[in-house]
Biopython code that builds the backbone (N, CA, C, O; Angstrom):
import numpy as np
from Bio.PDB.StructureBuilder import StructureBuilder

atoms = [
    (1, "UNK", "N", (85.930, 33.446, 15.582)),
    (1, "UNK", "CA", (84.674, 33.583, 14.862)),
    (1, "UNK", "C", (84.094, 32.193, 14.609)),
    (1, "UNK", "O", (84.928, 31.289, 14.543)),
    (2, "UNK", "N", (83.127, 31.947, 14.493)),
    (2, "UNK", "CA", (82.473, 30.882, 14.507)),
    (2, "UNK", "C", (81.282, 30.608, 13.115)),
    (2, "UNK", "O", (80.412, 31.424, 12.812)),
    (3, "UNK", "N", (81.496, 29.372, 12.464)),
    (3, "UNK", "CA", (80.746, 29.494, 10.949)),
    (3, "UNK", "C", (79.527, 28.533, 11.648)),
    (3, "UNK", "O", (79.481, 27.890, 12.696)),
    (4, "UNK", "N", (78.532, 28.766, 10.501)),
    (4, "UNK", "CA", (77.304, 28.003, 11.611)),
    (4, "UNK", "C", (76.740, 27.340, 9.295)),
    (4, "UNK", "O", (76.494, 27.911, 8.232)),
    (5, "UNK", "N", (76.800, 26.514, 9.598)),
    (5, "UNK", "CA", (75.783, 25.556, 8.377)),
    (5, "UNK", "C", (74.702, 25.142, 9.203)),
    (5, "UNK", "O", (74.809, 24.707, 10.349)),
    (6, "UNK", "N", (73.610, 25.311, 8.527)),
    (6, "UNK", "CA", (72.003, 24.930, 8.482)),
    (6, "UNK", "C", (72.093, 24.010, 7.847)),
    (6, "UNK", "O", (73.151, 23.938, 7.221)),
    (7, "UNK", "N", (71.101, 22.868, 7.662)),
    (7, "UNK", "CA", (70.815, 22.157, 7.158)),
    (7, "UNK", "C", (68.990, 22.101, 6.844)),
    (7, "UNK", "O", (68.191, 22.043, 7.779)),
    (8, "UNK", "N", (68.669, 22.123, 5.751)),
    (8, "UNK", "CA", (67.357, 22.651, 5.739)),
    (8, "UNK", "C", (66.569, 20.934, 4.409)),
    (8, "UNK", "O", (66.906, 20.078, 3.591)),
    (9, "UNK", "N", (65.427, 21.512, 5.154)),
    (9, "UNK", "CA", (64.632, 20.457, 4.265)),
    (9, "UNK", "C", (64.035, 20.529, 2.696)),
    (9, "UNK", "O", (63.656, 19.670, 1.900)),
    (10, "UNK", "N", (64.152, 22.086, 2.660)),
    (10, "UNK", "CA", (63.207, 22.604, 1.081)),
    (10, "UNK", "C", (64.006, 23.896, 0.801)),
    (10, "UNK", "O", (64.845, 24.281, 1.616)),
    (11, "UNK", "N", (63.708, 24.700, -0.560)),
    (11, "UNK", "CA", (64.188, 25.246, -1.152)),
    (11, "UNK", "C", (63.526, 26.668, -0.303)),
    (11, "UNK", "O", (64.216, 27.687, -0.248)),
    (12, "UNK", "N", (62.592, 26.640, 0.132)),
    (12, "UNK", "CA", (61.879, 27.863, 0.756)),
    (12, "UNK", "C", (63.067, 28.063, 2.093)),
    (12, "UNK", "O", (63.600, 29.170, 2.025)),
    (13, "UNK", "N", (63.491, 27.333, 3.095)),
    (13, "UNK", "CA", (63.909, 27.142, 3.818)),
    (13, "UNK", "C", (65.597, 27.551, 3.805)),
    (13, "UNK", "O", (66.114, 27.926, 4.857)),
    (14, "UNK", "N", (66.244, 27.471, 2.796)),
    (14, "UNK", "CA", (67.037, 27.304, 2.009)),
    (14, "UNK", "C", (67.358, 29.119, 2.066)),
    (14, "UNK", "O", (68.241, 29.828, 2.548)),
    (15, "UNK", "N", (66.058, 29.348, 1.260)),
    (15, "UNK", "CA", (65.992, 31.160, 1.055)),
    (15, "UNK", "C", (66.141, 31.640, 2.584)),
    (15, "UNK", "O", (67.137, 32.256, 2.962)),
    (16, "UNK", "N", (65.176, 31.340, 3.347)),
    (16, "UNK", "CA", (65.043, 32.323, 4.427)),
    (16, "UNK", "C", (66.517, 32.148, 5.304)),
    (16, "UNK", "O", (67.208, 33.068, 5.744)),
    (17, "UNK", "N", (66.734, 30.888, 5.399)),
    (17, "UNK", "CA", (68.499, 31.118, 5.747)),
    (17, "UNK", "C", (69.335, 32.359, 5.209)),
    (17, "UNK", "O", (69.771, 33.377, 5.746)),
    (18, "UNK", "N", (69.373, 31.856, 3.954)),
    (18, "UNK", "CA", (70.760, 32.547, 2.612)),
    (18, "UNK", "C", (70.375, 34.112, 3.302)),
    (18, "UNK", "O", (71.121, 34.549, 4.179)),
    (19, "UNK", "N", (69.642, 34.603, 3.026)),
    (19, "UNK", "CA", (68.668, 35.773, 2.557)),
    (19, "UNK", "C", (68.462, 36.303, 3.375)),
    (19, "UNK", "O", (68.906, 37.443, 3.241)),
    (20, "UNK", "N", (67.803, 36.103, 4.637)),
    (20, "UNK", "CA", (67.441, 36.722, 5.951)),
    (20, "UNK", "C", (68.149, 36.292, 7.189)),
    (20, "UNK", "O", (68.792, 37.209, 7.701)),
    (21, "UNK", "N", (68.196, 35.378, 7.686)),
    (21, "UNK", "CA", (68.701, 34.361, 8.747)),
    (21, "UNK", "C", (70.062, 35.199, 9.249)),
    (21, "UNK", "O", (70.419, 35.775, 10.277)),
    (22, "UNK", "N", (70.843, 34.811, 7.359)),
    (22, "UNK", "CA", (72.261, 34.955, 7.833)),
    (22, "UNK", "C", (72.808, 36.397, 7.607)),
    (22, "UNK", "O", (73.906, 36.845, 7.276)),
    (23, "UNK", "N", (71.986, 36.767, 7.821)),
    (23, "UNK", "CA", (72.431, 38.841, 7.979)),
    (23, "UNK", "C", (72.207, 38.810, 9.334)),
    (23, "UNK", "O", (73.008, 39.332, 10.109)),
    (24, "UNK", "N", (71.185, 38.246, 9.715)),
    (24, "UNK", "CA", (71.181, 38.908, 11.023)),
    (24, "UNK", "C", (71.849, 37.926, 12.309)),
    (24, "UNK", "O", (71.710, 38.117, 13.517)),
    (25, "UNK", "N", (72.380, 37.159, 11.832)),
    (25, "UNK", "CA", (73.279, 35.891, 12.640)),
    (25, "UNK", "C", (75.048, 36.782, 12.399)),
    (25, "UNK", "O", (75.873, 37.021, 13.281)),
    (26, "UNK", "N", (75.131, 37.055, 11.079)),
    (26, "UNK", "CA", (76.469, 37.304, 10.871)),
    (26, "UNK", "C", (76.839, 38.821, 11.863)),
    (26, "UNK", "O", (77.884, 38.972, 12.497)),
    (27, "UNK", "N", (75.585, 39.935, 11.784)),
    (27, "UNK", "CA", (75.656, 41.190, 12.633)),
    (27, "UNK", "C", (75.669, 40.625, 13.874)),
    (27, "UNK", "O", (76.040, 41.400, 14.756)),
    (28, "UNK", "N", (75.406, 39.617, 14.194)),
    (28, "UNK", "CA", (75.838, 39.462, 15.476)),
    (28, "UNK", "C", (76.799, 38.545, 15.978)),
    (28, "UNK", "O", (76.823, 37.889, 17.019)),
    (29, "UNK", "N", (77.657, 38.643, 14.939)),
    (29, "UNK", "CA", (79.451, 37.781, 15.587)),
    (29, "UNK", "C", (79.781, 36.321, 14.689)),
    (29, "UNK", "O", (80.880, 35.769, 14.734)),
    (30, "UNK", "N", (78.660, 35.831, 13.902)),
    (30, "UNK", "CA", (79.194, 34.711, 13.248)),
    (30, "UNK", "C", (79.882, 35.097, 11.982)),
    (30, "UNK", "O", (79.582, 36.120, 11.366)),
    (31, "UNK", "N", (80.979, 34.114, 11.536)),
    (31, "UNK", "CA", (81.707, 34.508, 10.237)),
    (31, "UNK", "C", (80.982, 34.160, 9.236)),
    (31, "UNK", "O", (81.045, 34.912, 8.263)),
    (32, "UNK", "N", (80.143, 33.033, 9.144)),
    (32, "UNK", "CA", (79.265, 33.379, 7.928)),
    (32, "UNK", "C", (78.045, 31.729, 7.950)),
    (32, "UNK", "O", (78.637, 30.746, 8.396)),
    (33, "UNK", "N", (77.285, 31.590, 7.736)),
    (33, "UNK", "CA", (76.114, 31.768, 7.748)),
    (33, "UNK", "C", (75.337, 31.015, 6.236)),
    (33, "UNK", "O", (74.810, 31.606, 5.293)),
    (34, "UNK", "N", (75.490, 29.714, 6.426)),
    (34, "UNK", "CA", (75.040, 28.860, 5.260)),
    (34, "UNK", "C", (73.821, 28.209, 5.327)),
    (34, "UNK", "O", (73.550, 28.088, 6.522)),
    (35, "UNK", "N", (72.758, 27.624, 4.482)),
    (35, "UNK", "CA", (72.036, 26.756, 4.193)),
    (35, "UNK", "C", (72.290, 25.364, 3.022)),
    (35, "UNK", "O", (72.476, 25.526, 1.816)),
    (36, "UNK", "N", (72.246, 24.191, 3.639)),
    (36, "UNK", "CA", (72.658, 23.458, 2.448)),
    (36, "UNK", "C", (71.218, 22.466, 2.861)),
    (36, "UNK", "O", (70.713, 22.353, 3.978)),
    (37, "UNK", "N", (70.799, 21.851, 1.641)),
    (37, "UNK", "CA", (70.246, 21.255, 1.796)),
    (37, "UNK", "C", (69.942, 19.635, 1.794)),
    (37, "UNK", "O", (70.392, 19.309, 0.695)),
    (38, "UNK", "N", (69.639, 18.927, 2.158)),
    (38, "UNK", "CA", (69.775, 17.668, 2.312)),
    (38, "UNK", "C", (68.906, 16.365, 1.875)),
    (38, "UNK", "O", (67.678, 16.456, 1.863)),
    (39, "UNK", "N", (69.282, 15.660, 1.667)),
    (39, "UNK", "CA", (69.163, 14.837, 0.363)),
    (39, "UNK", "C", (68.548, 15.189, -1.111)),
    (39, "UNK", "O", (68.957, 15.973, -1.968)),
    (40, "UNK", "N", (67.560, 14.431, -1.091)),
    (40, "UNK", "CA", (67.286, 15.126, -2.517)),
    (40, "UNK", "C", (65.941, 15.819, -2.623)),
    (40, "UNK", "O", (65.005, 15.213, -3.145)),
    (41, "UNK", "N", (65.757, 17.258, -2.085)),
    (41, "UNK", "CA", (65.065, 17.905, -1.953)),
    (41, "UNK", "C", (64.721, 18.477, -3.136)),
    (41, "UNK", "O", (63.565, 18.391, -3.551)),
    (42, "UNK", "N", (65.467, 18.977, -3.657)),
    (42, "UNK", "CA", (65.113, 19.257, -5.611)),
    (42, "UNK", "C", (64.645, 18.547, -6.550)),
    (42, "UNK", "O", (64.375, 19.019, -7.654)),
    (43, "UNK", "N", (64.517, 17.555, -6.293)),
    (43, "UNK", "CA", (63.648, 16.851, -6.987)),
    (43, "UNK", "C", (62.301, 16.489, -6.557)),
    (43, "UNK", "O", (62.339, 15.980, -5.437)),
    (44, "UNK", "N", (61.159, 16.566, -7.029)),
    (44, "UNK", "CA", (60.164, 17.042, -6.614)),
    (44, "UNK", "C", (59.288, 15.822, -6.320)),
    (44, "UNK", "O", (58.313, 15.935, -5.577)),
    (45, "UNK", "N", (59.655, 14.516, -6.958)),
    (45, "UNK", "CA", (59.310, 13.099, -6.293)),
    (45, "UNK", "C", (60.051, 13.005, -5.067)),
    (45, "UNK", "O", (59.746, 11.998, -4.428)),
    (46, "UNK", "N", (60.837, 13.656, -4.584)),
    (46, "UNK", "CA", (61.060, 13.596, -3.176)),
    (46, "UNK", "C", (60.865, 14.329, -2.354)),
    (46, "UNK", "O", (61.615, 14.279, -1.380)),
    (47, "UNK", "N", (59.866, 15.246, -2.382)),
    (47, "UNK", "CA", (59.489, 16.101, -1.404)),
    (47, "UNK", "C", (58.616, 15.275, -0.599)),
    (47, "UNK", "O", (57.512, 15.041, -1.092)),
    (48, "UNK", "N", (58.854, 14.829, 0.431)),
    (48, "UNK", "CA", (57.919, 14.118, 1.439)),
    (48, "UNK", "C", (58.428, 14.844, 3.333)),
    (48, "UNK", "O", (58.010, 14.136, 4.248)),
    (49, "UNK", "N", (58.967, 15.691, 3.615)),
    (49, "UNK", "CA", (59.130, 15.988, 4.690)),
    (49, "UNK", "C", (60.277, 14.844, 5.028)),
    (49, "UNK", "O", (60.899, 14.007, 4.374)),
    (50, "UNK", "N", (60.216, 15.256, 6.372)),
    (50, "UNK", "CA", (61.182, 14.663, 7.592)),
    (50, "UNK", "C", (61.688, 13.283, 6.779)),
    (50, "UNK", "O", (60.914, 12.563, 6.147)),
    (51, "UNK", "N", (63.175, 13.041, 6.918)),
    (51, "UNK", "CA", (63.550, 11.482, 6.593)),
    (51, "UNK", "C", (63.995, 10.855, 7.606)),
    (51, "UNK", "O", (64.335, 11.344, 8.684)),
    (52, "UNK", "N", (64.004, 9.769, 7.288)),
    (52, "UNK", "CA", (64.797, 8.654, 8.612)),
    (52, "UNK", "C", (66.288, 9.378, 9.014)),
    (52, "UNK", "O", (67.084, 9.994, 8.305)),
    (53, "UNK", "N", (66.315, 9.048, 10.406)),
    (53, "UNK", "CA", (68.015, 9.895, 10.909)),
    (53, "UNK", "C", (68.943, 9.206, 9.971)),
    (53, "UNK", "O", (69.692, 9.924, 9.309)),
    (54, "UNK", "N", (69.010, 7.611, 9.785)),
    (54, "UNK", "CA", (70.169, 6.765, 8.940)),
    (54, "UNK", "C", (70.214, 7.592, 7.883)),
    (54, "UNK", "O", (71.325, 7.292, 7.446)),
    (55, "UNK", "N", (69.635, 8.749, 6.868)),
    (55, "UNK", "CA", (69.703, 9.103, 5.452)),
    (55, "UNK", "C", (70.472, 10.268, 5.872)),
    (55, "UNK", "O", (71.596, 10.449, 5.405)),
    (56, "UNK", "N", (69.808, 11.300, 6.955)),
    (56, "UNK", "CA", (70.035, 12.420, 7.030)),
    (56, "UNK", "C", (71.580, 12.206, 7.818)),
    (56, "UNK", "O", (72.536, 12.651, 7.183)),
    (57, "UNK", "N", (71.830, 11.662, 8.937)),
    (57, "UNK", "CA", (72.864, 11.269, 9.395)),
    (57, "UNK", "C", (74.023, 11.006, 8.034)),
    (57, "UNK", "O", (75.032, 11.711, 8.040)),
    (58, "UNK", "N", (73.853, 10.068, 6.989)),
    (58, "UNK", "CA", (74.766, 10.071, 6.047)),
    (58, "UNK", "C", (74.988, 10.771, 4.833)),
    (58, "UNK", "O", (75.776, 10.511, 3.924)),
    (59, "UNK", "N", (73.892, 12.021, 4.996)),
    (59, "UNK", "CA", (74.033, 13.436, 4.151)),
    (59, "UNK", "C", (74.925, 14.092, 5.188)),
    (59, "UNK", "O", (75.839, 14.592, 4.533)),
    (60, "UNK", "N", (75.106, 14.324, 6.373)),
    (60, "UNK", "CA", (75.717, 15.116, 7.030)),
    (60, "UNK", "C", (77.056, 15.088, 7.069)),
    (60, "UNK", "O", (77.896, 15.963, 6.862)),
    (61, "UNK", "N", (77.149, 13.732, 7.421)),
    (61, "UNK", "CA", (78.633, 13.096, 7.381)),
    (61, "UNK", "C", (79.248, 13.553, 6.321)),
    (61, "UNK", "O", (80.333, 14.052, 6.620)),
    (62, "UNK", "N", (78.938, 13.597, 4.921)),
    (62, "UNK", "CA", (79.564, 13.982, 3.810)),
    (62, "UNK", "C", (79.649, 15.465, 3.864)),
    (62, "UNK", "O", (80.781, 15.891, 4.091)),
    (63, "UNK", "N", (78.822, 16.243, 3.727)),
    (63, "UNK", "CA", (78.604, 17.650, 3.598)),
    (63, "UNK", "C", (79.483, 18.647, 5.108)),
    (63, "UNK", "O", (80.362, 19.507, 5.135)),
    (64, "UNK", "N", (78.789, 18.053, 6.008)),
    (64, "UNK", "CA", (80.027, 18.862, 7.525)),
    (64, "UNK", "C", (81.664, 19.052, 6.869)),
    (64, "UNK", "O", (82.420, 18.329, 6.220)),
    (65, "UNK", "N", (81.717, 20.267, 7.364)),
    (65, "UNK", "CA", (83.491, 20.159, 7.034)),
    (65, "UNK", "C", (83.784, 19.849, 8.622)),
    (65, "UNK", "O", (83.246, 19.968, 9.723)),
    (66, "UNK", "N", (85.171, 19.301, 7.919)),
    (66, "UNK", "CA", (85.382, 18.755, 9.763)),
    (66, "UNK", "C", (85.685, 19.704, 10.937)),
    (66, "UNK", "O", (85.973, 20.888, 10.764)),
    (67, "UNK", "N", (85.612, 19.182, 11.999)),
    (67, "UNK", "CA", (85.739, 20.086, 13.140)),
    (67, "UNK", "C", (87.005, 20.873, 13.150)),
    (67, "UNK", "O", (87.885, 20.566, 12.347)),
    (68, "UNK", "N", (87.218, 22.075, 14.168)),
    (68, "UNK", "CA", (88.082, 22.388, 14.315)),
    (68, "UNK", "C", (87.963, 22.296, 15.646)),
    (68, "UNK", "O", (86.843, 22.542, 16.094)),
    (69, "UNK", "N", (89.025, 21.936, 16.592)),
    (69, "UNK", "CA", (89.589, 21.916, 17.641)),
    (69, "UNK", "C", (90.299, 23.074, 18.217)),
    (69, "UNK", "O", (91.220, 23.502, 17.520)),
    (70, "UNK", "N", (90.091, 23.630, 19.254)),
    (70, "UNK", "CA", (91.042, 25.090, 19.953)),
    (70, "UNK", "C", (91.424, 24.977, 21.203)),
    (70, "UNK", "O", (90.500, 24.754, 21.985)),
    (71, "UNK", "N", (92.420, 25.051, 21.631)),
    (71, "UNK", "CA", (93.301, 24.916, 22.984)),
    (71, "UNK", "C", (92.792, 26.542, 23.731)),
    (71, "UNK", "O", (93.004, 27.678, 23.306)),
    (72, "UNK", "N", (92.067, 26.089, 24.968)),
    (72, "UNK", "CA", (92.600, 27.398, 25.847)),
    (72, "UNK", "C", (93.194, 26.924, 26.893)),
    (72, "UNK", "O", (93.061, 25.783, 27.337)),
    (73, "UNK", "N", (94.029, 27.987, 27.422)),
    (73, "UNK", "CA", (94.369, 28.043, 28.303)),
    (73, "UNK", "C", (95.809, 29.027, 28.520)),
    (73, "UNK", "O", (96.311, 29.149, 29.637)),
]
sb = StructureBuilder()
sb.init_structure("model")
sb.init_model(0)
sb.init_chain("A")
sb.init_seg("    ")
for serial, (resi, resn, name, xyz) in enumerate(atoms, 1):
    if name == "N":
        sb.init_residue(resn, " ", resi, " ")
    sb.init_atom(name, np.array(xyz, "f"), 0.0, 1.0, " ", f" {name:<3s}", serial, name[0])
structure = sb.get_structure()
C-alpha cells in the first residue's frame, strides 16, 4: 500500500485534500491520504503564494517521513 502526503499552499487547499481528494485516492488503493501545509501559511502576513524552492525544499526535508525501501525479486 502506498501513503501519498500533499503538500499544499493555503488552508482552502488543505480542505479539498483532507475532505475530498483523499476519499477518492484512498478507494482507489492508497493507505491514506494527507495534506500538510507548508511554511507559514496560517499566518495571514504570509500569505503571498509560491515561495522560493530553498524555503519549501527545507519545510520538506523536516516534515517527509523517510523513505521506505522494498526488495523485489
Amino acid at each position: 500500500m502506498t501513503r501519498l502526503l500533499i503538500h499544499v499552499e493555503d488552508e482552502t487547499e488543505e480542505t479539498f485534500v483532507n475532505e475530498l481528494l483523499a476519499v477518492h485516492l484512498i478507494s482507489h488503493g492508497f493507505e491514506s491520504v494527507s495534506a500538510r501545509l507548508m511554511g507559514n501559511a496560517r499566518l495571514r502576513s504570509h500569505r503571498d503564494g509560491v515561495r522560493a524552492w530553498n524555503a519549501v525544499k527545507s519545510d520538506w526535508t523536516v516534515s517527509a517521513p523517510p523513505a521506505r525501501t522494498s526488495m523485489h525479486g
